[in-house]
Steps between C-alpha positions, in 0.01 A plus 500: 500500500455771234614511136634814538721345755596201332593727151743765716651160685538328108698837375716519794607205469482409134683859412735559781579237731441166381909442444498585884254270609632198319252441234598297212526780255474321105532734176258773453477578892276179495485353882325136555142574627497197801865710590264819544233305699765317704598870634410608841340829333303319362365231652121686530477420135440261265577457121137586413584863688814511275287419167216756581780780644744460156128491278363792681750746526438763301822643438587117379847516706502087515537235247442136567600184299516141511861311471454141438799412780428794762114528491362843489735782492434878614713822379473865547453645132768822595592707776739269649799637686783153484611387134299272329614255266344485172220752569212447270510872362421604102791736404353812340712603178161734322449794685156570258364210706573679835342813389454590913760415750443717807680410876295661782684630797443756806620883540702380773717311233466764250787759601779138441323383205546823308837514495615102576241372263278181645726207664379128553602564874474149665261347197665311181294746288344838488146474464249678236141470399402496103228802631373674850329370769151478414494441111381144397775306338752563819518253784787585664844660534394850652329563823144661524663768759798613298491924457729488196531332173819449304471428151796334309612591159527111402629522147775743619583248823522183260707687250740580724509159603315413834286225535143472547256213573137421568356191775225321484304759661582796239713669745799592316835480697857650375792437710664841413875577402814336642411664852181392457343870421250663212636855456332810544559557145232156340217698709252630242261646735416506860160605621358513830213289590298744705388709281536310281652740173775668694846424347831556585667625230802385250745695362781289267641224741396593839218629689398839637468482840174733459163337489281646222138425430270528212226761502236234625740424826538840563111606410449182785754675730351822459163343572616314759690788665145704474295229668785489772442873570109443494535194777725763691323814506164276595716359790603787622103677509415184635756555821447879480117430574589229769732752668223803497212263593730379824543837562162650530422174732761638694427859514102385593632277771716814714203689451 
């Protein structure tokens, strides 16, 4: 019975299918903890598992709370993918008190994104961090692995009317336009991860497909191309010498 297991089994169900599963679902996404323990999935744990799991986790995705009729109450703090009623969420209306907001995403997404802007998909929100993975006031909203960063143009995006919020747990969650989208045309700047200072340039209100990188990237890529080449041309002496030294064995073998 691991934590880590018990804290993926919590999100599932606290963020995706709890409506499914027949949980008593209060305001706030707020499920009855003896409901949660009463569960088949989790009938390995106890409530003390629940209280260290929720304290523990880093990325503080859980909230727990006592309600004098129901007992002790658990909630997923965002990320969930059914409509919840009355969702504890501060609505952001200063954009100088956002001065980051940055959604992380793959390559692999990058070619729709550019063009289609970011989408909610299946979620209630988009998702975005208040800073990159790594920095020490951000908990969560962006993965560790994500290859590019999309920074929003906040004061532009509230201006023009969409809506912004922030949960418990900093992340900061917008549920786009009336198709539930954040157009090309509120990114400020998108930079790939890995290296890190290579951007992919903005011309007025869309992207150029191009990537572009700063002198460092491409003094790393230069670098990086030259220590390729080294690691080559050693392989290939290496294999050269193999491939003589096998053939003098051979040539003093016939003879």
């Amino acid at each position: 019975m691991s934590d880590t297991s018990l804290s993926k089994t919590l999100s599932f169900v606290l963020r995706h299918k709890a409506p499914e599963l027949g949980f008593t679902i209060l305001p706030g996404g707020y499920i009855p903890v003896d409901e949660i323990l009463a569960h088949h999935m989790f009938r390995r744990y106890s409530k003390d598992d629940i209280v260290r799991v929720v304290n523990q986790n880093h990325k503080k995705r859980f909230d727990m709370k006592v309600d004098p009729g129901r007992g002790d109450l658990i909630a997923a703090n965002q990320g969930h993918s059914f409509q919840v009623e009355d969702p504890e969420l501060e609505p952001i209306t200063d954009s100088a008190l956002f001065p980051v907001v940055v959604h992380g995403t793959y390559f692999k997404a990058w070619e729709h994104i550019k063009t289609e802007g970011l989408k909610k998909m299946n979620r209630t929100h988009i998702h975005f961090a208040q800073g990159e993975p790594g920095d020490g006031e951000v908990i969560s909203g962006m993965r560790g692995s994500c290859q590019l960063m999309i920074y929003i143009n906040l004061e532009k995006a509230l201006s023009d009317g969409l809506s912004f919020f922030v949960s418990k747990n900093g992340v900061v969650l917008s549920p786009g336009d009336a198709s539930g989208c954040i157009s090309p045309s509120y990114f400020s700047d998108v930079v790939q991860s890995r290296p890190h200072e290579w951007n992919l340039k903005y011309h007025g209100e869309g992207p150029v497909c191009s990537v572009k990188g700063t002198s460092q990237a491409r003094t790393y890529n230069r670098q990086f191309k030259y220590c390729l080449s080294v690691v080559n041309a050693k392989m290939v002496a290496a294999i050269l010498v193999c491939i003589f030294r096998y053939s003098v064995k051979l040539c003093t073998s016939d003879t």
